[in-house]
LONUDO-917468 format. One record per residue: residue in three letters; residue number from 1; x, y, z of N, C-alpha, C in turn. Coordinates in nm, 4 decimals, m for minus. Layout:
% LONUDO-917468
["ALA",NUM,[X,Y,Z],[X,Y,Z],[X,Y,Z]] ...
***
This chain:
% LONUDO-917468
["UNK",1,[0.5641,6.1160,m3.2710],[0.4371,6.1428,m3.2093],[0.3887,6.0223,m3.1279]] ["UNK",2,[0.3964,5.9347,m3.1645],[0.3817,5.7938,m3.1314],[0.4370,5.7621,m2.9972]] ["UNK",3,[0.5619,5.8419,m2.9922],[0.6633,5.7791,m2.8550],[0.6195,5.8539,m2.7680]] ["UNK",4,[0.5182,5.9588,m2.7885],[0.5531,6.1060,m2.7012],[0.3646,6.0114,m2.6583]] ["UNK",5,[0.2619,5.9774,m2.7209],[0.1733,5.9248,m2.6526],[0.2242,5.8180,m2.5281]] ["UNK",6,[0.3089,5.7108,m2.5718],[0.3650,5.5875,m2.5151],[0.4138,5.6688,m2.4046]] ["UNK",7,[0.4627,5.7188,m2.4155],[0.5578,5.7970,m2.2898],[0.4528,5.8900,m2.2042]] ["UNK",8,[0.3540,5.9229,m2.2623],[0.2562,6.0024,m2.2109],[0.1378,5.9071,m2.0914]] ["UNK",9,[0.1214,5.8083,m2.1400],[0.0675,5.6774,m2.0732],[0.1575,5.6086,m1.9767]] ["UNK",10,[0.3103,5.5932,m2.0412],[0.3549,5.5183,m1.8962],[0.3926,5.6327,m1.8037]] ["UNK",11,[0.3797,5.7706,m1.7819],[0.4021,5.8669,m1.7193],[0.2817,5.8370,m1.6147]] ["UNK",12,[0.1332,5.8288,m1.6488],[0.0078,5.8184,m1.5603],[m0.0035,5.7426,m1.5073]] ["UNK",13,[0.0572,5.5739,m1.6056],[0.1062,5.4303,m1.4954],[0.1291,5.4413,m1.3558]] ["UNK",14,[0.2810,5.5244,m1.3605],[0.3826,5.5591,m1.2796],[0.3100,5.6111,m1.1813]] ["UNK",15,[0.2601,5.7536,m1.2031],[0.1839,5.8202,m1.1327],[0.0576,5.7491,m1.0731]] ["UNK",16,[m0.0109,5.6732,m1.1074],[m0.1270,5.5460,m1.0605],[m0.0808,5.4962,m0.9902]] ["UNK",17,[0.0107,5.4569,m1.0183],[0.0950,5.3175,m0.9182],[0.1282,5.3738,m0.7548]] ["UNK",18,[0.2402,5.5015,m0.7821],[0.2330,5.5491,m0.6575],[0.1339,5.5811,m0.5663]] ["UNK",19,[0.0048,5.6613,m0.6692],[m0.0941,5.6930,m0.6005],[m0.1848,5.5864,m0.4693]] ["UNK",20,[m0.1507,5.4815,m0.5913],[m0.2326,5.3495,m0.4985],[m0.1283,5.3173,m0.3821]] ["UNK",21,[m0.0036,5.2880,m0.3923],[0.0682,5.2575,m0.2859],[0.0734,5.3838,m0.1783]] ["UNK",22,[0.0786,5.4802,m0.2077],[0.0759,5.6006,m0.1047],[m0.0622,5.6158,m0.0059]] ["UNK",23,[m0.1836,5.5656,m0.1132],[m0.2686,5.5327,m0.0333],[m0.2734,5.3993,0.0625]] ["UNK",24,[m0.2642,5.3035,0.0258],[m0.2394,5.1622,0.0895],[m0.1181,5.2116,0.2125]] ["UNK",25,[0.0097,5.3088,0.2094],[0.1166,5.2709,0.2888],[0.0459,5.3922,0.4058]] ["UNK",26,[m0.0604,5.4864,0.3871],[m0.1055,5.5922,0.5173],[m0.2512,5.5070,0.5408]] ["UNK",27,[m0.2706,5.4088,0.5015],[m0.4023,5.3573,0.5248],[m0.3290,5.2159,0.6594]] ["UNK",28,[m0.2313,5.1512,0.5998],[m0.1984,5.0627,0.6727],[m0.1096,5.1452,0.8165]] ["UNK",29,[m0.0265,5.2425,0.7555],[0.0371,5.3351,0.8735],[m0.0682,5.3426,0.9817]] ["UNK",30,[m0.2105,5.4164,0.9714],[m0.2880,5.4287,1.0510],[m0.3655,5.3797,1.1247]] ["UNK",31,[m0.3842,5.2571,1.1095],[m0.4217,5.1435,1.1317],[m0.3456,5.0703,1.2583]] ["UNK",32,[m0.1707,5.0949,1.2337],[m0.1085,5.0552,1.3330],[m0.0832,5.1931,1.4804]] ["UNK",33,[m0.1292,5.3281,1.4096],[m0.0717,5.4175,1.5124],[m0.2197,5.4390,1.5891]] ["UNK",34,[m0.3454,5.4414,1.5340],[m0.4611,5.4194,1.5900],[m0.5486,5.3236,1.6129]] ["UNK",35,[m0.5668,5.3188,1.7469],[m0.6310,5.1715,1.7442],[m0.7594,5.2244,1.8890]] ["UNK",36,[m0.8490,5.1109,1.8732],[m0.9892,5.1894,1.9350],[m0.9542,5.1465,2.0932]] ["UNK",37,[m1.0199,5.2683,2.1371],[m1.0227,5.2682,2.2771],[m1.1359,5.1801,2.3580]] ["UNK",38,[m1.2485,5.2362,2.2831],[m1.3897,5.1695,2.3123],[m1.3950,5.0112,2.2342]] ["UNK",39,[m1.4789,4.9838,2.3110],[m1.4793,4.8118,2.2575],[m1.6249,4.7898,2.2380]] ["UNK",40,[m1.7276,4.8764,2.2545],[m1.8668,4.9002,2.2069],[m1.9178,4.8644,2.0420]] ["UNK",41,[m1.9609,4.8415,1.9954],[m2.0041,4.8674,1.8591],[m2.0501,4.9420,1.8336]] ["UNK",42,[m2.1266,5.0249,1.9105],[m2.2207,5.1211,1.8687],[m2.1156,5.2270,1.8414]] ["UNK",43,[m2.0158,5.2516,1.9559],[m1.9627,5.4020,1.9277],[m1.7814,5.3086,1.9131]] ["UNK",44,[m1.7002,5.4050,1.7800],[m1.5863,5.3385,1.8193],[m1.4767,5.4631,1.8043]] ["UNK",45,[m1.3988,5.5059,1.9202],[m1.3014,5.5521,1.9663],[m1.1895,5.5975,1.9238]] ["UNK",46,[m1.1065,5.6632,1.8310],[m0.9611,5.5751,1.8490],[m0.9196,5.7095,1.8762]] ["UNK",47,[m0.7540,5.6095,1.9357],[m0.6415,5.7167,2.0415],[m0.4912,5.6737,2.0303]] ["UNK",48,[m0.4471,5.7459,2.0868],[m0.2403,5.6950,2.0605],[m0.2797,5.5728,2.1436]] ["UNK",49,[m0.1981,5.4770,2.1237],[m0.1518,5.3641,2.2062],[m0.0189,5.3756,2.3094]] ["UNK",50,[m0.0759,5.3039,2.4001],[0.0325,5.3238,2.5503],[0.1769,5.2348,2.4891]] ["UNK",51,[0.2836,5.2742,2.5062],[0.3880,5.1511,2.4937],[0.3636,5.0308,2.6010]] ["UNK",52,[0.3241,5.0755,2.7306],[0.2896,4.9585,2.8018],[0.2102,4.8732,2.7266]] ["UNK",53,[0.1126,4.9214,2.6929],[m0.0311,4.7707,2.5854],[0.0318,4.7102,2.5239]] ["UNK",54,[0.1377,4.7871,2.4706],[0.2255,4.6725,2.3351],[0.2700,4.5821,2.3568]] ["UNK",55,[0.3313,4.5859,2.4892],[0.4658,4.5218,2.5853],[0.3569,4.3986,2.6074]] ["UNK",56,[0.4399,4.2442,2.5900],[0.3593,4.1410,2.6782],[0.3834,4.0978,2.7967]] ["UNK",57,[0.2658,4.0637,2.8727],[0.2908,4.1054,3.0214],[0.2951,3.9722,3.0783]] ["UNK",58,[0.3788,3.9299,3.1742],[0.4918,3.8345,3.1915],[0.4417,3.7947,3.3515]] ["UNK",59,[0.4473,3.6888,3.3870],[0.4177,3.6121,3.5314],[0.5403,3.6336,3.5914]] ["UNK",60,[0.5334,3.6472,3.7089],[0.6268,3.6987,3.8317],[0.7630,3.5761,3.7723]] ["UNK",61,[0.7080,3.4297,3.7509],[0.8154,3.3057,3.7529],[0.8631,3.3541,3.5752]] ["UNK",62,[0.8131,3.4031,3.5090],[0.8765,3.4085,3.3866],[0.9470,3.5376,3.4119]] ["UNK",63,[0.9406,3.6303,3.4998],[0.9934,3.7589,3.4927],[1.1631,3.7165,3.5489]] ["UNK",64,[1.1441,3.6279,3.6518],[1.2736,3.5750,3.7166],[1.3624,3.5114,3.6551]] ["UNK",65,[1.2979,3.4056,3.5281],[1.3205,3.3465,3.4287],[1.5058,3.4232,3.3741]] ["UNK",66,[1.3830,3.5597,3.3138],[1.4774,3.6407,3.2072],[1.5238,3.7410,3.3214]] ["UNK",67,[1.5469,3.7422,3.4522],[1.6108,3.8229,3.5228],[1.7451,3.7555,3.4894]] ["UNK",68,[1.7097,3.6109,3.5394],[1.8741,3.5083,3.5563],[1.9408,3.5324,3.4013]] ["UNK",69,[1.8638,3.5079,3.2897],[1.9322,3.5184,3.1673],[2.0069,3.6155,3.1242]] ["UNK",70,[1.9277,3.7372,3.1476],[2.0114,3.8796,3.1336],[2.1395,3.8953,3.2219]] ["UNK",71,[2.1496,3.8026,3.3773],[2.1588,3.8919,3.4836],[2.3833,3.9135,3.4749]] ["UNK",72,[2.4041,3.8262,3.3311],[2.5660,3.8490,3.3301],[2.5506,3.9434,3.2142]] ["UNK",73,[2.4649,4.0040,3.1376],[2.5172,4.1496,3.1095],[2.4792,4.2442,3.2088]] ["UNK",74,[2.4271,4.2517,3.2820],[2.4597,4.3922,3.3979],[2.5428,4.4452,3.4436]] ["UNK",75,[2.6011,4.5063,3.4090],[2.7223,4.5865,3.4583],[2.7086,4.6423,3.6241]] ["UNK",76,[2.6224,4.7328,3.6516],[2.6112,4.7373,3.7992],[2.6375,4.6111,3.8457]] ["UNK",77,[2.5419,4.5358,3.8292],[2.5481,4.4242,3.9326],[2.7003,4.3341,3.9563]] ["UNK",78,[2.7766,4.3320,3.7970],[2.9139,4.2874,3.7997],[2.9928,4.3748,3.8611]] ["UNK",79,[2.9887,4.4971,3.8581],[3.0601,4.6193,3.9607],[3.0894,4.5931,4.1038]] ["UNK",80,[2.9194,4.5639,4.1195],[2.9069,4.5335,4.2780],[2.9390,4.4154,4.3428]] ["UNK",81,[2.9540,4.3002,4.2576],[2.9901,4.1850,4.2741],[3.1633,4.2262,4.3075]] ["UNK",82,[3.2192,4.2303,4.2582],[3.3504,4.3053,4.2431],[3.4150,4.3389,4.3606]] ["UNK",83,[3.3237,4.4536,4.3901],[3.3465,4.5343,4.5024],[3.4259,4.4422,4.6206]] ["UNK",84,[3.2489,4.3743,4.6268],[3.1954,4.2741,4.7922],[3.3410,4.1849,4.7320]] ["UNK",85,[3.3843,4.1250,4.6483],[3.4970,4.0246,4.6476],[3.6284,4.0554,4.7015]] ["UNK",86,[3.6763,4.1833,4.6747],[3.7303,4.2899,4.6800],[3.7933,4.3790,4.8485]] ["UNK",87,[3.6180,4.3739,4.8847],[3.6446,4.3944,5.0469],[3.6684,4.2768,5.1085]] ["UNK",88,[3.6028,4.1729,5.0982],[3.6063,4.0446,5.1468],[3.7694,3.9873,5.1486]] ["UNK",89,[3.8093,4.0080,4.9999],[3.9716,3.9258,4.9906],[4.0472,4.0292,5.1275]] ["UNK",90,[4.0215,4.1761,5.0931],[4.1261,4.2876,5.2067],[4.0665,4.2273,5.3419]] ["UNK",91,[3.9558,4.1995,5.4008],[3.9372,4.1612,5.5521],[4.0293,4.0378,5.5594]] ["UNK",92,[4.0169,3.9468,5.4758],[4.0650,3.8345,5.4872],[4.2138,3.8118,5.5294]] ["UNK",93,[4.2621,3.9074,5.4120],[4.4173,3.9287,5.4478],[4.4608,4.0177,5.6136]] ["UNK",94,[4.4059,4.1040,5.5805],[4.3921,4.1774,5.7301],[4.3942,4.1000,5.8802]] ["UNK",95,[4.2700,4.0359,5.8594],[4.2518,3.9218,6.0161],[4.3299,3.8328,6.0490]] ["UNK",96,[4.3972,3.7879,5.9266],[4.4381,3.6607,5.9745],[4.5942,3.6477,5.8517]] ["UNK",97,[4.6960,3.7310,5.9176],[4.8188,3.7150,5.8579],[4.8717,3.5548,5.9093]] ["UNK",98,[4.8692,3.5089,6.0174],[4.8734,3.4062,6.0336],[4.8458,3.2516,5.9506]] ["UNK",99,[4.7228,3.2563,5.9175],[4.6436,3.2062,5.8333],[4.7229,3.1677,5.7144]] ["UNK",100,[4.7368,2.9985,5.6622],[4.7506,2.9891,5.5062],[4.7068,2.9722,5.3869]] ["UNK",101,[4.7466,3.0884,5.2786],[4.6675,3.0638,5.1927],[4.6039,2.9207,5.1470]] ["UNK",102,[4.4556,2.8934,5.1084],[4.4294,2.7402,5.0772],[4.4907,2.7488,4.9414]] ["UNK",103,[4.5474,2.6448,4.9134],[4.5892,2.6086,4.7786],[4.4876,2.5332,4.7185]] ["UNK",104,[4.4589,2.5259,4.5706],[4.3430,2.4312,4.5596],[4.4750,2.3345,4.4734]] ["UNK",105,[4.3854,2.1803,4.4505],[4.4495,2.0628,4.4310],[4.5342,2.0898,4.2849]] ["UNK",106,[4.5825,2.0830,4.3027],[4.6695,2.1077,4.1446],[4.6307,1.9871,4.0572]] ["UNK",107,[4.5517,1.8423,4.1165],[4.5194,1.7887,3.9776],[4.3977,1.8426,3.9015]] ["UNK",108,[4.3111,1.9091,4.0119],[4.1655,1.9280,3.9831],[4.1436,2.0364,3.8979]] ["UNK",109,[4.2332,2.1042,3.8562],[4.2432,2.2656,3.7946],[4.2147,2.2111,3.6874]] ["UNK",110,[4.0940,2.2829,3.6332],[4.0733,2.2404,3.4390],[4.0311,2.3970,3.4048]] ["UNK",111,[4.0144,2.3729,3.2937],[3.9012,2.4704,3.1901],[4.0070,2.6206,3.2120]] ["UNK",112,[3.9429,2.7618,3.1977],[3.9322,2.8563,3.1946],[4.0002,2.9116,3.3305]] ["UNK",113,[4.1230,2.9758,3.3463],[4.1625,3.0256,3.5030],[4.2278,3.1047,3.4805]] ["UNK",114,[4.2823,3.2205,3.5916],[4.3242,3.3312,3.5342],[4.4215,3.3063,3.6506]] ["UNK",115,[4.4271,3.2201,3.7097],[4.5301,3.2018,3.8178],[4.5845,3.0672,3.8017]] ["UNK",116,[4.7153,3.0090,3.8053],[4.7379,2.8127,3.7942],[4.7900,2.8170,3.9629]] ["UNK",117,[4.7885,2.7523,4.0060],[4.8827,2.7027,4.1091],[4.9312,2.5760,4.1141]] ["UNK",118,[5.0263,2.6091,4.1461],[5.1835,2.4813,4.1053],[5.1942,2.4182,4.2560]] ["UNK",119,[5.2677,2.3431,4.2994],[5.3174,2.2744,4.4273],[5.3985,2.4142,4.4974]] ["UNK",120,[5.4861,2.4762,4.4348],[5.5605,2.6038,4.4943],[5.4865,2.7589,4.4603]] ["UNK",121,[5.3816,2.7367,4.3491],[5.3702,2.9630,4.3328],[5.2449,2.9352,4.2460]] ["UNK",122,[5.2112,3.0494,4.2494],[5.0460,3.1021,4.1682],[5.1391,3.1461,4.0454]] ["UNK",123,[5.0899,3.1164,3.9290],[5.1211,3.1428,3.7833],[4.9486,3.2317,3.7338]] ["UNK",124,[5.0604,3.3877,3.6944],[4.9392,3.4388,3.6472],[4.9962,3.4787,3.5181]] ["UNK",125,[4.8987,3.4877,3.3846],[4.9397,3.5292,3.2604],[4.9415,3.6695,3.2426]] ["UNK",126,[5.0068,3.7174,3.2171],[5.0581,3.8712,3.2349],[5.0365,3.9278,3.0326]] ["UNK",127,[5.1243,3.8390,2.9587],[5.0941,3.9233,2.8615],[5.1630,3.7844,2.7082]] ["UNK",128,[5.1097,3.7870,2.6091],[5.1367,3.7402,2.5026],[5.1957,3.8303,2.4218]] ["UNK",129,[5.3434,3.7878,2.3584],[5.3863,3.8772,2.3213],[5.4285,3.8291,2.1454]] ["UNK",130,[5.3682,3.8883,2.0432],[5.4193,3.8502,1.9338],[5.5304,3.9257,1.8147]] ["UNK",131,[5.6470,3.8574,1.8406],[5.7490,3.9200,1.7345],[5.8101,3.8133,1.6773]] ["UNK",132,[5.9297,3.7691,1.6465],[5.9335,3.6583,1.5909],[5.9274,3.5459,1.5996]] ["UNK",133,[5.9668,3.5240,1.7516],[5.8977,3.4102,1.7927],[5.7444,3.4976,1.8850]] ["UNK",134,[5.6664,3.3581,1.8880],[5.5487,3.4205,2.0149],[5.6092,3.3477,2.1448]] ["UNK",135,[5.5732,3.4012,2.2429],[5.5925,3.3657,2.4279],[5.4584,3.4804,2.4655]] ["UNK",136,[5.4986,3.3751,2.5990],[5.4183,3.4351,2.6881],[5.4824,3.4582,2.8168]] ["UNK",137,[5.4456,3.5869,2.8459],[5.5404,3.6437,3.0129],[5.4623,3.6219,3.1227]] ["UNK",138,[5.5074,3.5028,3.1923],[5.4385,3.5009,3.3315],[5.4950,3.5176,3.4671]] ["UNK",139,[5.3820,3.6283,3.5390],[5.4338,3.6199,3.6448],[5.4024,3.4838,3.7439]] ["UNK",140,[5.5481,3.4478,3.8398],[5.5232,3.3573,3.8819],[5.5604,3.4117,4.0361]] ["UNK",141,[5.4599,3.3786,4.1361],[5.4616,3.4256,4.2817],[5.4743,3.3179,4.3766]] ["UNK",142,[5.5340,3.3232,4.4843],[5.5437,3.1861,4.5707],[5.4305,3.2091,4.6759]] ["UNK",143,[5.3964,3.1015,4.6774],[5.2890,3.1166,4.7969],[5.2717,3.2024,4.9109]] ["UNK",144,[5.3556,3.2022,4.9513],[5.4043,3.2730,5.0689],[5.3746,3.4145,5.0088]] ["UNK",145,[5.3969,3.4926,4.8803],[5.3837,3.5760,4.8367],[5.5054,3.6869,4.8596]] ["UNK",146,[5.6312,3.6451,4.9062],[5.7450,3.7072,4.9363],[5.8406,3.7217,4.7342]] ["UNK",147,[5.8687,3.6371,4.6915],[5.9424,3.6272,4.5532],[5.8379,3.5584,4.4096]] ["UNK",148,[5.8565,3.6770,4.3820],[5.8601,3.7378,4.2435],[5.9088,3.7052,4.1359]] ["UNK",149,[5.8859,3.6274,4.0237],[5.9679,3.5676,3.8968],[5.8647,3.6165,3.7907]] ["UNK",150,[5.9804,3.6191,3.6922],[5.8940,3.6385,3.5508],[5.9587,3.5272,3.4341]] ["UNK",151,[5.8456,3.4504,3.3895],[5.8921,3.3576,3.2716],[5.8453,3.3844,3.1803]] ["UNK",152,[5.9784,3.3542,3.0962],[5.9133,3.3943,2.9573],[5.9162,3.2236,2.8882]] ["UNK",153,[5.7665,3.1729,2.8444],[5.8161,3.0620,2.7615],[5.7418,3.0764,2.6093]] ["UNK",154,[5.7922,2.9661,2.5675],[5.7326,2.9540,2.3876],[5.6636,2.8226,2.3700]] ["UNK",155,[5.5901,2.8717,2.2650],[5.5150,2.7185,2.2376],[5.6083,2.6024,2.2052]] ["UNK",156,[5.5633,2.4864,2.3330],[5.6343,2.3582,2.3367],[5.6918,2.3656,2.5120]] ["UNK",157,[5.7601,2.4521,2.4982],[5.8441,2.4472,2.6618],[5.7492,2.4370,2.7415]] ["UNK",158,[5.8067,2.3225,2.8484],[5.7352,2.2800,2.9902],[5.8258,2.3111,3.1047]] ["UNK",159,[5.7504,2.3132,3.2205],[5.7571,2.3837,3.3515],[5.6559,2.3315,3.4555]] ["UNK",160,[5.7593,2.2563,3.5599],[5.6650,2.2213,3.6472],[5.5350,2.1327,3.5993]] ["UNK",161,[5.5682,2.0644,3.5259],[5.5108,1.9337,3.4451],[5.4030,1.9655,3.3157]] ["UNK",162,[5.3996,2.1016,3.3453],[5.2863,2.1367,3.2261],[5.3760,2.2051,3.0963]] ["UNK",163,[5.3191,2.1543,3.0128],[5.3604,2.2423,2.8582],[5.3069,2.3169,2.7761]] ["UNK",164,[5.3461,2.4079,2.7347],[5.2480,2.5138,2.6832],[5.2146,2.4282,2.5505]] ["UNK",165,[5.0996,2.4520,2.5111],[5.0735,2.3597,2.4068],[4.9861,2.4509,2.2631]] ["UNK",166,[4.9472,2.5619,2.2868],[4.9247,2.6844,2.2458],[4.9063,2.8101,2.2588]] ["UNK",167,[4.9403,2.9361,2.2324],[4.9702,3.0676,2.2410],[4.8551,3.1523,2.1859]] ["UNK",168,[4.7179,3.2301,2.1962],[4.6554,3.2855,2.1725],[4.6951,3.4441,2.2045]] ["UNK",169,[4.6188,3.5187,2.1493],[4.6371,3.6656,2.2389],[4.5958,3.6991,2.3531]] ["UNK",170,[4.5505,3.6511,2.3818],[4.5122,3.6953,2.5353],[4.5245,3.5452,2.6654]] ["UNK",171,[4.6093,3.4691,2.5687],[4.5387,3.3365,2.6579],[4.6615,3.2078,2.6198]] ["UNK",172,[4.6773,3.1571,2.7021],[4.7550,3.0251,2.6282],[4.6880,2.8855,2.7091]] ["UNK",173,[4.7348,2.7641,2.6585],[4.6687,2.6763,2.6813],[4.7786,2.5729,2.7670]] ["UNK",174,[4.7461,2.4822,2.8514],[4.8792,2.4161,2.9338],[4.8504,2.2979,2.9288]] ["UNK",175,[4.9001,2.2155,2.9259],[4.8544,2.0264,2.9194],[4.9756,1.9948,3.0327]] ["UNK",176,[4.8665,1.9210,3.0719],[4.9740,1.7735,3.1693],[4.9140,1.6503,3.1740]] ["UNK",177,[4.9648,1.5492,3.1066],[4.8384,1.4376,3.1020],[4.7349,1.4642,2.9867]] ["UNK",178,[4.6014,1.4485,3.0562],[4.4955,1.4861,3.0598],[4.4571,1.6124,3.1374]] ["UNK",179,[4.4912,1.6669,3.1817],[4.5020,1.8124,3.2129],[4.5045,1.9007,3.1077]] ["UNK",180,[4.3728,2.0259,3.0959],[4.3825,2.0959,2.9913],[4.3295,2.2683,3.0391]] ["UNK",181,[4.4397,2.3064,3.0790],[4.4047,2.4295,3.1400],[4.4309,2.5674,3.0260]] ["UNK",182,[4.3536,2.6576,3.0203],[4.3156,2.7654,2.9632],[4.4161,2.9429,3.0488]] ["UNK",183,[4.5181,2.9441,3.0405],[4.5645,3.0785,3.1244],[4.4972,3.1705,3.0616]] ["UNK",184,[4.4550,3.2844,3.1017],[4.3835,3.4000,3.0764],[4.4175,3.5239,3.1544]] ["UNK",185,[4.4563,3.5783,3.0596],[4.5061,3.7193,3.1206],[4.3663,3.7880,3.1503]] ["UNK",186,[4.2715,3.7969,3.1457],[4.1414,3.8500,3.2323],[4.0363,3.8004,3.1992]] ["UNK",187,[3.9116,3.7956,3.2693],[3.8323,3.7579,3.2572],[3.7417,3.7526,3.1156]] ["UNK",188,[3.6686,3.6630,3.0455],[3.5919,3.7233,2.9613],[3.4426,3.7243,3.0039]] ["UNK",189,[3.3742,3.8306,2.9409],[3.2295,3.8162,3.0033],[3.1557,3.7634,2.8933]] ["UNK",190,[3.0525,3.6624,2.9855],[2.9848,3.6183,2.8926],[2.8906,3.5328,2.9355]] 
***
């Protein structure tokens, strides 16, 4: 009889407890979904709220701010960037077969490139391949852009003064010197 009171009391607890929080959680709910229109004392208002009011509203120089910050996840805009590079490289080739490709300095090449150029050909990383040993298959093009090679090397082997010095998946790394170049089979965004 005893347990069946005890149990009878923490049953109304239970039931109290929620009661108060159910009130407190549609009292505070409402509070945030209505809010007054009028700013009078005498009379006070309330109505849905605009998502604009919520939003904080930003100076033309801070809007430009977070244009630039955002502006390498945009996909359109990287599309279109693309494009214009795209038409630009085809006129280029077009006008002026004559014309030689510029080579850039082969000491100055650092960091991150998805292209190397050597004294004789453009080295592009084509693909990392892992089975028992790892290599990497590169195509190698001569300036001129007439012949076509494919190398396959492994971590350690050098070529044309650089040595592969590590093998990633998508990427290997080349030393000469102080030279520390990054091959990359495509771009990463970021």
């Amino acid at each position: 009889m005893l347990t069946k009171i005890v149990a009878h009391a923490h049953f109304k607890f239970v039931v109290a407890a929620f009661s108060v929080a159910s009130v407190g959680a549609v009292y505070d709910f409402s509070d945030r979904i209505w809010v007054p229109i009028s700013t009078s004392d005498e009379i006070v208002e309330y109505g849905f709220t605009n998502d604009a009011d919520l939003l904080p509203s930003f100076s033309d120089e801070e809007k430009a701010i977070l244009i630039d910050a955002y502006e390498k996840y945009d996909y359109r805009a990287r599309a279109k960037a693309e494009e214009q590079a795209k038409a630009a490289s085809k006129n280029v080739k077009q006008g002026s077969s004559a014309e030689k490709v510029e080579i850039p300095d082969i000491d100055l090449q650092q960091g991150d490139l998805l292209s190397l150029y050597t004294k004789t050909s453009k080295l592009s990383l084509k693909a990392v391949i892992n089975e028992n040993t790892n290599f990497a298959l590169i195509k190698q093009q001569s300036h001129e852009g007439k012949n076509t090679k494919w190398l396959k090397l492994e971590q350690g082997q050098s070529f044309e003064g650089f040595t592969v010095s590590q093998l990633n998946h998508t990427s290997i790394e080349l030393t000469r010197g102080e030279q520390v170049i990054q091959l990359m089979m495509y771009k990463r965004n970021s």
